[in-house]
PyMOL Python script that loads the backbone (N, CA, C, O; Angstrom):
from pymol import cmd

cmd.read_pdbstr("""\
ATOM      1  N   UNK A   1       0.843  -1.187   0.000  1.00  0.00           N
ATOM      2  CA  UNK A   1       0.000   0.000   0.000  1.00  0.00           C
ATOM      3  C   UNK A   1       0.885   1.246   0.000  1.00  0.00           C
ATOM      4  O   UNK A   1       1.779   1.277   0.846  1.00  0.00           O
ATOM      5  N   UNK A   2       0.754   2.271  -0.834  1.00  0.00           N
ATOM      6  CA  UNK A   2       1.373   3.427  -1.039  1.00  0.00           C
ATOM      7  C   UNK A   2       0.666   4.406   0.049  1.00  0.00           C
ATOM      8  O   UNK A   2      -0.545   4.617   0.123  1.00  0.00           O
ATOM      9  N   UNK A   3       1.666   4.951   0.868  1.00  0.00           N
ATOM     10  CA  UNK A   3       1.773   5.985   2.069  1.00  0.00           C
ATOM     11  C   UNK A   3       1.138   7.332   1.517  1.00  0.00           C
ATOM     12  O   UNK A   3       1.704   7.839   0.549  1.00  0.00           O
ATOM     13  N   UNK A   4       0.032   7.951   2.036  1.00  0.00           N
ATOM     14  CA  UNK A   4      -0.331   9.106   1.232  1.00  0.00           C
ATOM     15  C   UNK A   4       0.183  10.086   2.540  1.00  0.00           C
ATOM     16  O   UNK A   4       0.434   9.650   3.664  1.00  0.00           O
ATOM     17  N   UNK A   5       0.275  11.456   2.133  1.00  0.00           N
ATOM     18  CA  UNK A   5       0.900  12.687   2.980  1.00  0.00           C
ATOM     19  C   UNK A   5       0.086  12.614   4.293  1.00  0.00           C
ATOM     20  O   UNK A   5       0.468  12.494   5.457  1.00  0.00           O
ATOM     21  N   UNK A   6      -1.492  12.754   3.611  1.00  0.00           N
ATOM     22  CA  UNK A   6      -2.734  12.921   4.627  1.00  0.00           C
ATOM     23  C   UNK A   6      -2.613  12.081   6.116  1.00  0.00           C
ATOM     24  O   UNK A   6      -2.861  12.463   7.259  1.00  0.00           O
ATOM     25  N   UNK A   7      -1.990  10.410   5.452  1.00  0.00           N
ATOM     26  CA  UNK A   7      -1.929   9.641   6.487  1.00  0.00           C
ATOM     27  C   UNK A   7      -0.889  10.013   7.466  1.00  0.00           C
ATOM     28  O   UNK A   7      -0.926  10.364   8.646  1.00  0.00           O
ATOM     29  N   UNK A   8       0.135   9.808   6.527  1.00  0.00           N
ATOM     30  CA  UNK A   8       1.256  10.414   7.478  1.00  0.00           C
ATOM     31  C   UNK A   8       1.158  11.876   8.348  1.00  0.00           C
ATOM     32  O   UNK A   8       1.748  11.913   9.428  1.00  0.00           O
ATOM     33  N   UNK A   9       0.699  12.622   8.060  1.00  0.00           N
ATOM     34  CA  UNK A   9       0.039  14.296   8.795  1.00  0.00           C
ATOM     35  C   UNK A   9      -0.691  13.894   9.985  1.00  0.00           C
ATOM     36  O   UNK A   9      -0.627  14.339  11.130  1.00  0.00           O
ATOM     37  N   UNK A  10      -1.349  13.026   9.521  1.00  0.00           N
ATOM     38  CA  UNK A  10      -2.225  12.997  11.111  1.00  0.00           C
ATOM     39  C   UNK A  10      -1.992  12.221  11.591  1.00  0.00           C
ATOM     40  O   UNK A  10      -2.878  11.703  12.270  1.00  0.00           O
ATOM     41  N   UNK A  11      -0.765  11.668  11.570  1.00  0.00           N
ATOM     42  CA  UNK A  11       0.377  10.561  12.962  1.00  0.00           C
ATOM     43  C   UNK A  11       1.257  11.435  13.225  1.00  0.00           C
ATOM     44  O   UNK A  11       2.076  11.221  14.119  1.00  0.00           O
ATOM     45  N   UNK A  12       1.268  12.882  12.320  1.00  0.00           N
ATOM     46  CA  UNK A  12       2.221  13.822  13.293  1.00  0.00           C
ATOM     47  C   UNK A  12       1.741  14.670  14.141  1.00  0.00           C
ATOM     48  O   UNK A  12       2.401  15.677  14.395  1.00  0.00           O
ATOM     49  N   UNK A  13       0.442  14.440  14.786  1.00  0.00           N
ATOM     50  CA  UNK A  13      -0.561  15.438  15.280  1.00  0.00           C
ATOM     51  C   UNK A  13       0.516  15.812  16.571  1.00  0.00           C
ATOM     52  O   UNK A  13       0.984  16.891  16.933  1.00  0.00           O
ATOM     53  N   UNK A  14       0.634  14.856  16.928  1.00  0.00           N
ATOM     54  CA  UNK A  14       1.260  14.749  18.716  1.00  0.00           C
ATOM     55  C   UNK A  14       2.498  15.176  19.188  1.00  0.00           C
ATOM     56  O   UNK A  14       2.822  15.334  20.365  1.00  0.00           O
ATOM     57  N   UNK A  15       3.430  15.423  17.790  1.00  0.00           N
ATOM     58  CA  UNK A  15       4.508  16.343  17.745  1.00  0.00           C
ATOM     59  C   UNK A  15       4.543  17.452  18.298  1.00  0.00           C
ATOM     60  O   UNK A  15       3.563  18.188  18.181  1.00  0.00           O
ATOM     61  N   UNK A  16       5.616  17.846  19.008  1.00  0.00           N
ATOM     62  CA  UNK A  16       5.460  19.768  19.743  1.00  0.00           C
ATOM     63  C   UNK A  16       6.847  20.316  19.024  1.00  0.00           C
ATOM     64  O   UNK A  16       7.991  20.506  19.436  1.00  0.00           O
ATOM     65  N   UNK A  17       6.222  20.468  17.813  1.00  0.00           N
ATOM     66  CA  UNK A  17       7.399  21.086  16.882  1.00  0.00           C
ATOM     67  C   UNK A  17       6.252  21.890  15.663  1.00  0.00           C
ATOM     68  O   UNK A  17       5.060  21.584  15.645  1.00  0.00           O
ATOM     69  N   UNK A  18       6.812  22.865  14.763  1.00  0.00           N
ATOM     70  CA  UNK A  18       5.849  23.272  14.040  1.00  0.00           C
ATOM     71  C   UNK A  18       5.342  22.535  12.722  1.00  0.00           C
ATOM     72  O   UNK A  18       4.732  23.113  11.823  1.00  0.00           O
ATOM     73  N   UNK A  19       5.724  20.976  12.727  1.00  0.00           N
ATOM     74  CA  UNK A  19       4.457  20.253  11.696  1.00  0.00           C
ATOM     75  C   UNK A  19       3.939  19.683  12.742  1.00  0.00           C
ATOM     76  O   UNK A  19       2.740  19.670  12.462  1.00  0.00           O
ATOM     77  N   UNK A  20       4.063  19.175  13.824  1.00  0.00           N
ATOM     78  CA  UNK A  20       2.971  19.048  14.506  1.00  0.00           C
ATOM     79  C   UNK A  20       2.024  20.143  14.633  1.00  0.00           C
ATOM     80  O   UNK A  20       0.912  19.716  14.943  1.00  0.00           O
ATOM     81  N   UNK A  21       2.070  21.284  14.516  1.00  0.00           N
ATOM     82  CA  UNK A  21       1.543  22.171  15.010  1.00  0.00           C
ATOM     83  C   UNK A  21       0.492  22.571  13.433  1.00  0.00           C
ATOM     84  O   UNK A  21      -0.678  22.938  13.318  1.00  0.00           O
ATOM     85  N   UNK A  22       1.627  22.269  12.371  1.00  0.00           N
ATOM     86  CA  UNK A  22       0.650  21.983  11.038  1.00  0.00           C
ATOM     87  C   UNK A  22      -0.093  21.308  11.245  1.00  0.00           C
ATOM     88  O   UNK A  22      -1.204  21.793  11.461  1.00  0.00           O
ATOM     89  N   UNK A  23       0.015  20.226  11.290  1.00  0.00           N
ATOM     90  CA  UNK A  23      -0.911  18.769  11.862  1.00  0.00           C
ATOM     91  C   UNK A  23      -1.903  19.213  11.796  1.00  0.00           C
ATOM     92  O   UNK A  23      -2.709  19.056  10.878  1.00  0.00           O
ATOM     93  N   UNK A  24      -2.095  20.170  13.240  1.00  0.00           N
ATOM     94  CA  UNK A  24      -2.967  20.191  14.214  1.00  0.00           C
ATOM     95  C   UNK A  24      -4.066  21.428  13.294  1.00  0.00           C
ATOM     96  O   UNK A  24      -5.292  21.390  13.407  1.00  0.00           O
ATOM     97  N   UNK A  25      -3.381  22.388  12.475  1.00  0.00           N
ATOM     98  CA  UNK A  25      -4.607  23.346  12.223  1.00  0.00           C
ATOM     99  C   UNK A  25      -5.358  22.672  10.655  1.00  0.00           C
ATOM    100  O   UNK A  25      -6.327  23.213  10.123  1.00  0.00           O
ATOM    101  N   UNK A  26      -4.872  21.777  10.262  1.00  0.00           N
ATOM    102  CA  UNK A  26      -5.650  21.160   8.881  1.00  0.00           C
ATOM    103  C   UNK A  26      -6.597  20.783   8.722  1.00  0.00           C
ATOM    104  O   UNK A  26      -6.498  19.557   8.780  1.00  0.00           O
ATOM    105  N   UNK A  27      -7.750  21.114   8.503  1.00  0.00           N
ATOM    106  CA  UNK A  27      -9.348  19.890   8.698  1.00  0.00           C
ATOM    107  C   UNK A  27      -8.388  19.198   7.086  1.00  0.00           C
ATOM    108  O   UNK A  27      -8.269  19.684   5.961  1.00  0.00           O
ATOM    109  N   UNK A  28      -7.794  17.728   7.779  1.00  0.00           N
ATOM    110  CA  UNK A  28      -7.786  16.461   6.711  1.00  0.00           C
ATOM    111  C   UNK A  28      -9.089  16.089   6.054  1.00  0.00           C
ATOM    112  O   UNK A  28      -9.035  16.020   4.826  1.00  0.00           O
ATOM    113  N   UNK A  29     -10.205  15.845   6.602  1.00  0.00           N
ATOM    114  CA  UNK A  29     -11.585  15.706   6.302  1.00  0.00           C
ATOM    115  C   UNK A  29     -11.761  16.494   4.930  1.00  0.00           C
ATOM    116  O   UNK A  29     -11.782  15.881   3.862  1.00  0.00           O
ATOM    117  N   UNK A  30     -11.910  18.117   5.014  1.00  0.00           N
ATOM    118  CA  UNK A  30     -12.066  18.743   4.413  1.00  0.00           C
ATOM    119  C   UNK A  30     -11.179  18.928   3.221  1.00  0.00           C
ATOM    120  O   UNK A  30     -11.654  19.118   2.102  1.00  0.00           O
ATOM    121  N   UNK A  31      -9.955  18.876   3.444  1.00  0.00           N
ATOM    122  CA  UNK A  31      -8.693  18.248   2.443  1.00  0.00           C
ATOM    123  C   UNK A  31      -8.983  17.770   1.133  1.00  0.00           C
ATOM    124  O   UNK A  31      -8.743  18.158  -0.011  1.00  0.00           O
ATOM    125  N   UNK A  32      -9.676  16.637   1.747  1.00  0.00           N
ATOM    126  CA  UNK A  32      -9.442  14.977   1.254  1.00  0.00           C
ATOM    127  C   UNK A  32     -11.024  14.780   0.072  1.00  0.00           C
ATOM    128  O   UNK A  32     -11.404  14.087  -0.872  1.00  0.00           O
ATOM    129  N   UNK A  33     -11.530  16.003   1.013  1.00  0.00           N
ATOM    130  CA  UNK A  33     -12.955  16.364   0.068  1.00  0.00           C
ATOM    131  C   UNK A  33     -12.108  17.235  -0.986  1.00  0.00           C
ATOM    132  O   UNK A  33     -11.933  16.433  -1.903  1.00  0.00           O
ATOM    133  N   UNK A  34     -11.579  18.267  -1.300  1.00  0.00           N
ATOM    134  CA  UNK A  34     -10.912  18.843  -2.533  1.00  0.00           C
ATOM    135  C   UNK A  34     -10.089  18.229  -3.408  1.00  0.00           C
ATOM    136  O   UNK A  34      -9.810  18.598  -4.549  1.00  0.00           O
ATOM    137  N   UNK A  35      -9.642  17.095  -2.715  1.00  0.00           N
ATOM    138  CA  UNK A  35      -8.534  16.066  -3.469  1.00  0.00           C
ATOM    139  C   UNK A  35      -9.671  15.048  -4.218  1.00  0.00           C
ATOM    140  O   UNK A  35      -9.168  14.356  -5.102  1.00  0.00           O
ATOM    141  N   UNK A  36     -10.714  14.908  -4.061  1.00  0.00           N
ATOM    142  CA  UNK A  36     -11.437  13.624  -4.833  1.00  0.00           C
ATOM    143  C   UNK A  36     -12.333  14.693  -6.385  1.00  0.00           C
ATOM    144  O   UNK A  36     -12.998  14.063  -7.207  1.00  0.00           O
ATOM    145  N   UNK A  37     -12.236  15.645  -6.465  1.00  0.00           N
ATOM    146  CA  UNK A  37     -12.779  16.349  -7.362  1.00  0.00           C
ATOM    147  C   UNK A  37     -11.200  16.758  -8.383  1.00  0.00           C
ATOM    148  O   UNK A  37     -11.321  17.197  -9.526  1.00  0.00           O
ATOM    149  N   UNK A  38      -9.775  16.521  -7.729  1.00  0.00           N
ATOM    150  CA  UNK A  38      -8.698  17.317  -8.781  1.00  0.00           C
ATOM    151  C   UNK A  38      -8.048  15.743  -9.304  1.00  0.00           C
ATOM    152  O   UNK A  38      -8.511  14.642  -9.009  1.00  0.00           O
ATOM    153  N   UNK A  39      -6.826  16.039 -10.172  1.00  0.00           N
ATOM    154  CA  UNK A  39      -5.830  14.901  -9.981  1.00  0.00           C
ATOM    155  C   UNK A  39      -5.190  14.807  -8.920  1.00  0.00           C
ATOM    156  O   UNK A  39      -5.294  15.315  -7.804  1.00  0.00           O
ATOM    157  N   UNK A  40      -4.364  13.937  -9.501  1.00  0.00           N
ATOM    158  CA  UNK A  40      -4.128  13.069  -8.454  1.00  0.00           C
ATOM    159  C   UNK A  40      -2.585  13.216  -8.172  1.00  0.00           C
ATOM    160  O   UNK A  40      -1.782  12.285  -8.109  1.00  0.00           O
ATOM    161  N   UNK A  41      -2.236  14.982  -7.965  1.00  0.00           N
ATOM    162  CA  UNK A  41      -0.747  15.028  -8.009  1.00  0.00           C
ATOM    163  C   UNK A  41      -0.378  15.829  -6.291  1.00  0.00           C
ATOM    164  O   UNK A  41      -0.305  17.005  -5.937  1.00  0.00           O
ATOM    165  N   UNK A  42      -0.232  14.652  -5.634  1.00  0.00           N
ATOM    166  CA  UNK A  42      -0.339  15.084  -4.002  1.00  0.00           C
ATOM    167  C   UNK A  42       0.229  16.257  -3.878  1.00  0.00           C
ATOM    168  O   UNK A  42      -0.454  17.216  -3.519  1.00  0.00           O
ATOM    169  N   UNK A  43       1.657  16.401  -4.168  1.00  0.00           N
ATOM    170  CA  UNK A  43       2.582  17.701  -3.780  1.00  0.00           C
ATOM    171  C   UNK A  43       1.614  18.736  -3.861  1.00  0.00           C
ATOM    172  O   UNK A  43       1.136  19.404  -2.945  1.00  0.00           O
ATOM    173  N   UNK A  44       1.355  18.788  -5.278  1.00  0.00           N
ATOM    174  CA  UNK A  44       0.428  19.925  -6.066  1.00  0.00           C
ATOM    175  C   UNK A  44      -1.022  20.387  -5.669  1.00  0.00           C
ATOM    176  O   UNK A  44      -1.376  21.543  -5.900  1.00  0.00           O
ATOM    177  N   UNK A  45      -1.768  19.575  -5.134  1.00  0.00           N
ATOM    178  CA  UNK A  45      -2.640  19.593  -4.250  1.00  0.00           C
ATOM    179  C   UNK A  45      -2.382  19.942  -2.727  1.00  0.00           C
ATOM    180  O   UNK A  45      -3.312  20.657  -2.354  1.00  0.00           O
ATOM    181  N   UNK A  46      -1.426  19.701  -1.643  1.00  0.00           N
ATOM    182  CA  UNK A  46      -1.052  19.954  -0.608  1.00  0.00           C
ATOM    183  C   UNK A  46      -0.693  21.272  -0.520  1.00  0.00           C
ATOM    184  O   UNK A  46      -0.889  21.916   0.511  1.00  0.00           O
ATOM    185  N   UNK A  47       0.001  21.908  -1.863  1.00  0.00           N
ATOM    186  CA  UNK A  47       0.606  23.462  -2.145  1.00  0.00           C
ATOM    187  C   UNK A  47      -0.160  24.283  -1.561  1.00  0.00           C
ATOM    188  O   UNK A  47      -0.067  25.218  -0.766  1.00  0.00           O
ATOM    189  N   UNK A  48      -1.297  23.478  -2.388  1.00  0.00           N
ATOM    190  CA  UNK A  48      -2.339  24.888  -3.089  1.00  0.00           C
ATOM    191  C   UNK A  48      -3.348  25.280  -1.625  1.00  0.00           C
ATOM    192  O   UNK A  48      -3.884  26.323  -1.250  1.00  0.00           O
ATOM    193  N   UNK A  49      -3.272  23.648  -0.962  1.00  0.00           N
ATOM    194  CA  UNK A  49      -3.845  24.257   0.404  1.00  0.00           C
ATOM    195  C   UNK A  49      -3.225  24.449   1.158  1.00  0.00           C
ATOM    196  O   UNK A  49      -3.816  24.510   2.237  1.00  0.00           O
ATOM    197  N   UNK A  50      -2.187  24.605   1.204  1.00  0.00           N
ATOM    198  CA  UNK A  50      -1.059  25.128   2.206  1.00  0.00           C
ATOM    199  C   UNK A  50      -0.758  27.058   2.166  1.00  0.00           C
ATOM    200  O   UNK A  50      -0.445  27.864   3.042  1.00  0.00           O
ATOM    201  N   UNK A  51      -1.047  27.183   0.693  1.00  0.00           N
ATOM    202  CA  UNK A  51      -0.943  28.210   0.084  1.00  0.00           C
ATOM    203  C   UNK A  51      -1.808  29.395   0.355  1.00  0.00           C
ATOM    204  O   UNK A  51      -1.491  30.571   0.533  1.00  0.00           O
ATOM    205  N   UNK A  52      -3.691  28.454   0.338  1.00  0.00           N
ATOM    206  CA  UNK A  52      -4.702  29.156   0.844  1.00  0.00           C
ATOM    207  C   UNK A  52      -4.855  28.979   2.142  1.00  0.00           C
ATOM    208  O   UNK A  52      -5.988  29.266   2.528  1.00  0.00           O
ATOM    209  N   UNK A  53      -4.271  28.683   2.794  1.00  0.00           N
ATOM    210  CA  UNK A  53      -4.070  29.222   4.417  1.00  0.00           C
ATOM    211  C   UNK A  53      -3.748  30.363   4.525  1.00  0.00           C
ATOM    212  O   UNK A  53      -4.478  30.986   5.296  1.00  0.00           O
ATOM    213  N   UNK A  54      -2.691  31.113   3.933  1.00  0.00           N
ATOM    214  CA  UNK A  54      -2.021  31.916   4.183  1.00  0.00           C
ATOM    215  C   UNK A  54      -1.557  32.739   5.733  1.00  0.00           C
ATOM    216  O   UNK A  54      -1.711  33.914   6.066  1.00  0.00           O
ATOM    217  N   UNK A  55      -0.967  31.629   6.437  1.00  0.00           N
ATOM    218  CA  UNK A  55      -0.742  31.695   7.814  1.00  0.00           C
ATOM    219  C   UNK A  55       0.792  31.967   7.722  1.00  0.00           C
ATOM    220  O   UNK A  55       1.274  31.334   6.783  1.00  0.00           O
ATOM    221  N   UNK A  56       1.603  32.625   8.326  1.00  0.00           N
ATOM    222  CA  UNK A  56       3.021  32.671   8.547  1.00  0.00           C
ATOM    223  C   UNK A  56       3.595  31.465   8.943  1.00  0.00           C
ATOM    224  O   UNK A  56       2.934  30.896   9.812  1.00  0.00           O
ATOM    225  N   UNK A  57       4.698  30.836   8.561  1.00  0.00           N
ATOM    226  CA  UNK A  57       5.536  29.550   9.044  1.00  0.00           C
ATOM    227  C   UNK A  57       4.628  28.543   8.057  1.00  0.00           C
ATOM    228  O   UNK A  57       5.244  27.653   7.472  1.00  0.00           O
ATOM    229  N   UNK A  58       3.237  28.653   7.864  1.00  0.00           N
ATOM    230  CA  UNK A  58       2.835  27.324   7.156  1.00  0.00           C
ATOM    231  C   UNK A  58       3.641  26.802   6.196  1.00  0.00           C
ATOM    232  O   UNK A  58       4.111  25.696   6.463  1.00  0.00           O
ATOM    233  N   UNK A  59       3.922  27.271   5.189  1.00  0.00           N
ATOM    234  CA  UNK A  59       4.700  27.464   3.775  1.00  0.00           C
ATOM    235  C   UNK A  59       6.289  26.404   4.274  1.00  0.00           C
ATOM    236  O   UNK A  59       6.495  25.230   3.967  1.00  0.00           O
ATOM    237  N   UNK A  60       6.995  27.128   4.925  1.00  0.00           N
ATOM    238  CA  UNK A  60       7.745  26.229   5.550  1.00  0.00           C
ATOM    239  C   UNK A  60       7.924  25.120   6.261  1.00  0.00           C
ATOM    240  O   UNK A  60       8.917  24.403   6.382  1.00  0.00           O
ATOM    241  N   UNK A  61       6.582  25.039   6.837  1.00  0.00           N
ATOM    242  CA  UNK A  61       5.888  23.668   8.208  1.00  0.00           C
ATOM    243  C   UNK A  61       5.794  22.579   6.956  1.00  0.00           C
ATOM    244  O   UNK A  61       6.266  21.442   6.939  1.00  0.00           O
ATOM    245  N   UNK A  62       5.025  23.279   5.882  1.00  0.00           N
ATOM    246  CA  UNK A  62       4.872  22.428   5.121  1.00  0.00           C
ATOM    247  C   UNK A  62       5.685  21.643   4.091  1.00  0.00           C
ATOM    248  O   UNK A  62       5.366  20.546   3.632  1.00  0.00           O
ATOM    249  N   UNK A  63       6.950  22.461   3.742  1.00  0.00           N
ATOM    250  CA  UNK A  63       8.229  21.402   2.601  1.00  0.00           C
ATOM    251  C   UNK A  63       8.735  20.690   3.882  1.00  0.00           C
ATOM    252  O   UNK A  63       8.998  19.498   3.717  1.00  0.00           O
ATOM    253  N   UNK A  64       8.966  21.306   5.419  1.00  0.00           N
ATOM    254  CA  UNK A  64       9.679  20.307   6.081  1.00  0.00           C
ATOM    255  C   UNK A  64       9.122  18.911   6.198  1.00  0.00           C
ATOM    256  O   UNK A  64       9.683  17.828   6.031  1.00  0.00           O
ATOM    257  N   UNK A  65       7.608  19.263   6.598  1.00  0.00           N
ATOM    258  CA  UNK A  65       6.713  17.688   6.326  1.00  0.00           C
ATOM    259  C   UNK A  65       6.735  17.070   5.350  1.00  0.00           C
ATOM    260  O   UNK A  65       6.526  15.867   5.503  1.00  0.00           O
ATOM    261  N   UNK A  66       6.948  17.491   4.145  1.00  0.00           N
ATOM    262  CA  UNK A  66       7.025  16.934   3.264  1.00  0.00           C
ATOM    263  C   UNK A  66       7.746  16.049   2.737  1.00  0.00           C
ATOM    264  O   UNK A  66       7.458  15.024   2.119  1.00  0.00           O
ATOM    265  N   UNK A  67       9.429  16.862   3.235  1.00  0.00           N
ATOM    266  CA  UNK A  67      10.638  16.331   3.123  1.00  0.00           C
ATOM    267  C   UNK A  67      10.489  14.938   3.833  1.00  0.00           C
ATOM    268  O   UNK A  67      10.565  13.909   3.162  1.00  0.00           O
ATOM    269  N   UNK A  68      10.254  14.899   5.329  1.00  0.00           N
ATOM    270  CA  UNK A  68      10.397  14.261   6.405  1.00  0.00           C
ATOM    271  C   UNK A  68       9.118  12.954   6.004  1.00  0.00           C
ATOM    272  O   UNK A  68       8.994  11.783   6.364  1.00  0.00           O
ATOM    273  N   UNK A  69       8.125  14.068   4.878  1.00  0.00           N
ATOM    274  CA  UNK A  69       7.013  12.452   4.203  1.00  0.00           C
ATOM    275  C   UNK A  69       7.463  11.475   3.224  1.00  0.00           C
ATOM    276  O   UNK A  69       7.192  10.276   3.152  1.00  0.00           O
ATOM    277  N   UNK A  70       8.258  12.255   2.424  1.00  0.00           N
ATOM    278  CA  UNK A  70       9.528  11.142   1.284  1.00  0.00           C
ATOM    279  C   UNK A  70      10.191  10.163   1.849  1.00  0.00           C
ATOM    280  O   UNK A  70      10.330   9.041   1.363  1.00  0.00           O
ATOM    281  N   UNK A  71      10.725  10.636   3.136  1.00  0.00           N
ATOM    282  CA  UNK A  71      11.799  10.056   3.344  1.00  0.00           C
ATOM    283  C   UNK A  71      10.967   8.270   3.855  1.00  0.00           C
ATOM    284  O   UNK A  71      11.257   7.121   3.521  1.00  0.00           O
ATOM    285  N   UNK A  72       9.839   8.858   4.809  1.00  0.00           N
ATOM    286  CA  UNK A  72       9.516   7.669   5.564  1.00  0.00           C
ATOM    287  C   UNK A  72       8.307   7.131   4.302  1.00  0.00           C
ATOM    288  O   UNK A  72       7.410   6.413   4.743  1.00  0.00           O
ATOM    289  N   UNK A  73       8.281   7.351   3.276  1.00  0.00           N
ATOM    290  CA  UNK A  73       7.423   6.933   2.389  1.00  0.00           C
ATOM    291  C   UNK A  73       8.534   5.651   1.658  1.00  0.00           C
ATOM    292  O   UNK A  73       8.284   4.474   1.398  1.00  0.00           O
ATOM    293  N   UNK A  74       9.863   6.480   1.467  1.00  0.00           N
ATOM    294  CA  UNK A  74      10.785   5.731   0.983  1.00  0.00           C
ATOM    295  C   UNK A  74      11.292   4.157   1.233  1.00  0.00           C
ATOM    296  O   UNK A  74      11.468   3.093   0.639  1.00  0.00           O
ATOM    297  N   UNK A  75      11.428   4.973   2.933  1.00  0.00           N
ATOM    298  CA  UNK A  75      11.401   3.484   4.107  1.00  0.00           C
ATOM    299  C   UNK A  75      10.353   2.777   3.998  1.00  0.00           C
ATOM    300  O   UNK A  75      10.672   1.618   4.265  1.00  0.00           O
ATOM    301  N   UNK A  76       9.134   2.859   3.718  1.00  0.00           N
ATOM    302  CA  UNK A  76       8.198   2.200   3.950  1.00  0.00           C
ATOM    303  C   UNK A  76       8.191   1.040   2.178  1.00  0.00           C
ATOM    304  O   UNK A  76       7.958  -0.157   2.011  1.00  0.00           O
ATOM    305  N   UNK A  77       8.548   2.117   1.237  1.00  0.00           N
ATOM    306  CA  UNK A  77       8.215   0.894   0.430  1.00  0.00           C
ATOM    307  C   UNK A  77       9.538   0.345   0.622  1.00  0.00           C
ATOM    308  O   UNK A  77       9.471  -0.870   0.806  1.00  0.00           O
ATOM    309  N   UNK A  78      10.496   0.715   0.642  1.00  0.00           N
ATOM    310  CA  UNK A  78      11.978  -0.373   1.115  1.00  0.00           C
ATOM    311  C   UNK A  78      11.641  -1.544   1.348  1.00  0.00           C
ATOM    312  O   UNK A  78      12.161  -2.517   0.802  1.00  0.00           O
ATOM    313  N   UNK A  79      10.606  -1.601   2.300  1.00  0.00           N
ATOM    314  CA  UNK A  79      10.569  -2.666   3.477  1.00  0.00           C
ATOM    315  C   UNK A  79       9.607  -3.383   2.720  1.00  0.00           C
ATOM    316  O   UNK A  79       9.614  -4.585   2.986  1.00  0.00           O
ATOM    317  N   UNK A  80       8.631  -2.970   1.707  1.00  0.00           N
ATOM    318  CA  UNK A  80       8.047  -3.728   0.922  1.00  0.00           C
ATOM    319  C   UNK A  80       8.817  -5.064  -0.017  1.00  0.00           C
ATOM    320  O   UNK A  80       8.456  -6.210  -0.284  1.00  0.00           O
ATOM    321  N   UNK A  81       9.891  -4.351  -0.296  1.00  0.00           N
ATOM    322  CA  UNK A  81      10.495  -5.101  -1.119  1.00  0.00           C
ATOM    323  C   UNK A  81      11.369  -6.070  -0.472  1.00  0.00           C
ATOM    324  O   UNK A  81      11.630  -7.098  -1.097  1.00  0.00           O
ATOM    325  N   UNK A  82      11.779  -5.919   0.503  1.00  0.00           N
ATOM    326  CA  UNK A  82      12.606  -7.254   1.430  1.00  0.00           C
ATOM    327  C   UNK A  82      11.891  -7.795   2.122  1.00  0.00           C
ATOM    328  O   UNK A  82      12.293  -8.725   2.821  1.00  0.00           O
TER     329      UNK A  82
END
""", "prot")
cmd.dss("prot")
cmd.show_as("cartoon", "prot")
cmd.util.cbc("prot")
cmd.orient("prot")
């Protein structure tokens, strides 16, 4: 099963750092409703609502999560394959 951002975001709720703190202001719900009407290009979709927040630090909260979502997306299919 391929790791989507959404999932991974809201296992970082509990973090006391500022993507936890992203985490915490996102309705995922509401998200996940704009993502079933576009394609299907996560980054590009996550932008655009990261974008229409327009909150200070989001913009940044958000490539660090992102970064930190590759990486363990990476690990995860790794482990698929062994």
């Amino acid at each position: 099963m391929i790791m989507k951002f959404e999932e991974w975001l809201v296992s970082q709720q509990n973090r006391e750092d500022v993507i936890g703190d992203f985490a915490r202001v996102l309705d995922v719900e509401d998200v996940r409703q704009k993502f079933s009407r576009r394609k299907s290009d996560e980054h590009k979709n996550w932008a655009d609502v990261v974008i229409g927040i327009a909150q200070p630090g989001y913009v940044d909260a958000f490539n660090e999560a992102w970064q930190e979502f590759l990486v363990a997306k990476q690990v995860a299919e790794d482990a698929l394959v062994e």
